[in-house]
C-alpha positions, 0 to 999 in steps of 0.5 A: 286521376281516379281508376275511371280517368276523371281527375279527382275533385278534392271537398275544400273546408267549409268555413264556419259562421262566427256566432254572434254572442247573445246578450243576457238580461231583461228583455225590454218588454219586461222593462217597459212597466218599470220605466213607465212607472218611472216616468210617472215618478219623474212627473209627480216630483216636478209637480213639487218645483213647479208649486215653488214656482208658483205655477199651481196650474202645471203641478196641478196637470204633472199629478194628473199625468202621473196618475194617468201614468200609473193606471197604464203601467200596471195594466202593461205589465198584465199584458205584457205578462212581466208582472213582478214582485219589484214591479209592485213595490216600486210601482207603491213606492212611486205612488207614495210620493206622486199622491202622497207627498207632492199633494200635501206639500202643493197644498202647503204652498198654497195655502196652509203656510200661513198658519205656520207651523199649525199648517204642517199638521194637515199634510203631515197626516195626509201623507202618512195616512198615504204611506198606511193606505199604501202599506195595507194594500201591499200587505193585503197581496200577501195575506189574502186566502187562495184556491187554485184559482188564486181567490175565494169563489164566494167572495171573488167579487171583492176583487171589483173593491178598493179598501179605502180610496186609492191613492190617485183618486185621494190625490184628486181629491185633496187638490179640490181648494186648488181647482176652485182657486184656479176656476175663480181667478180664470172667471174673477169670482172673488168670494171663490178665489178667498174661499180656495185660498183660505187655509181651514179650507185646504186643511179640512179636505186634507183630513178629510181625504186622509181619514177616506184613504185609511178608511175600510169603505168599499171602493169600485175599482172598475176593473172589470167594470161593464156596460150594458147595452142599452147604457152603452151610446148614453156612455158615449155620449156623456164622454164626449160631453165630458172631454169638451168641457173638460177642454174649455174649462179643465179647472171645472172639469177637475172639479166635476172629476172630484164631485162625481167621485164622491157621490160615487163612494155611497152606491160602491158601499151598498153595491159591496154590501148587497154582493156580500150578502148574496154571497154569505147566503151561498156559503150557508149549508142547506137546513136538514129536513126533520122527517120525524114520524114521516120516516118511521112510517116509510121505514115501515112501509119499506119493511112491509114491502121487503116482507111481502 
């Protein structure tokens, strides 16, 4: 009891929560470009056991997959914001050996096992030429000269370029014998079937997708690529045509895919070359103007004026 005759309330502990422990590492969004990337890895190496199977057809779509793969990883790692500098290394090491070993040895089983030994030396240069490509693009991250905002304001728009054809268009490139070959037996063409299997041919698109890969020619890379308004249902359209086809009769699709690329790389060279020019013409100081005689006679037409 309390002076005032209340019985006096005693405040019992409160019992505190226990704490759950909170787990430190990656979060998962941070990890999510990464396992993508992983993915991709796994695919582009199936392709490889599905050649020694025989099954062209599947090692032909696991390299298609694995580089649809490979456009999506980096661009979630950008929105995602968990860019890393392991990201980029391991993203070129998968790139190295989805586009750069599984073609060439696709290929071999294809077509270039006939000629031997002879045969090992088209891929042989196509998937060092990958290794060099790939090297020089990582290289190049490192050596570029940066402003505050992080490039050179005059020449910002080289960003929009590839130096040489990138790994995955090379990839779809150098497996053009295979989609004939595939087109050919779908339709029985004969004189396409031997064409696509003949080993000079396999050996010639190695070469010549290598020397592309390894090349300094200007490539768009459509990162920042726009449409204008009035190509925009035009756009549409083509793609809806595009994906029909490419449903009905992949094999042609793929080398429509191939056809469309290459005739691409002349107007991406002389849409760099344009841009640089206009971008040469900004960095050029302004020419001094030769008053001569002009200036004397405002010098003195000054000093007449202060006089009077």
């Amino acid at each position: 009891m309390n002076d005032a005759g209340k019985p006096a309330r005693f405040a019992l502990p409160r019992r505190r929560r226990a704490r759950r422990p909170r787990l430190r590492g990656l979060s998962f969004n941070r990890m999510l470009p990464n396992l993508l990337t992983l993915v991709g890895l796994c695919v582009g190496f199936s392709a490889i056991r599905f050649a020694l199977d025989g099954r062209f057809g599947a090692a032909v779509i696991a390299i298609a997959v694995s580089g649809a793969i490979d456009g999506l990883d980096g661009r979630l790692a950008r929105l995602l914001k968990a860019t890393s500098r392991f990201g980029a290394e391991f993203d070129s090491l998968s790139d190295f050996l989805c586009f750069g070993v599984a073609p060439s040895l696709v290929l071999y089983l294809w077509a270039l096992d006939d000629w031997g030994a002879f045969g090992y030396l088209p891929e042989l240069m196509f998937t060092a030429s990958m290794a060099l490509r790939l090297a020089r693009f990582n290289a190049a991250i490192d050596e570029l000269p940066h402003t505050d905002d992080g490039h050179l304001p005059a020449f910002r728009f080289a960003n929009n370029f590839f130096t040489g054809v990138p790994a995955p268009a090379g990839a779809a490139l150098s497996l053009l014998p295979i989609y004939l070959g595939l087109e050919a037996a779908e339709h029985n063409i004969v004189w396409l079937a031997d064409l696509a299997r003949a080993p000079a041919l396999s050996a010639a698109v190695l070469v010549a997708t290598a020397l592309l890969c390894v090349s300094t020619l200007p490539v768009w890379s459509f990162k920042n690529f726009k449409v204008p308004p009035q190509y925009a249902l035009v756009l549409l359209l083509g793609v809806v045509v595009f994906a029909a086809i490419l449903l009905a009769d992949p094999w042609l699709g793929l080398a429509l895919i191939a056809a469309a690329y290459l005739t691409m790389l002349p107007f991406s060279r002389r849409s760099f070359k344009r841009l640089q020019a206009e971008a040469e013409s900004r960095l050029q100081p302004e020419p001094e103007l030769d008053l001569g005689d002009k200036g004397e006679d405002k010098g003195e037409g000054s000093s007449s004026a202060s006089f009077l």
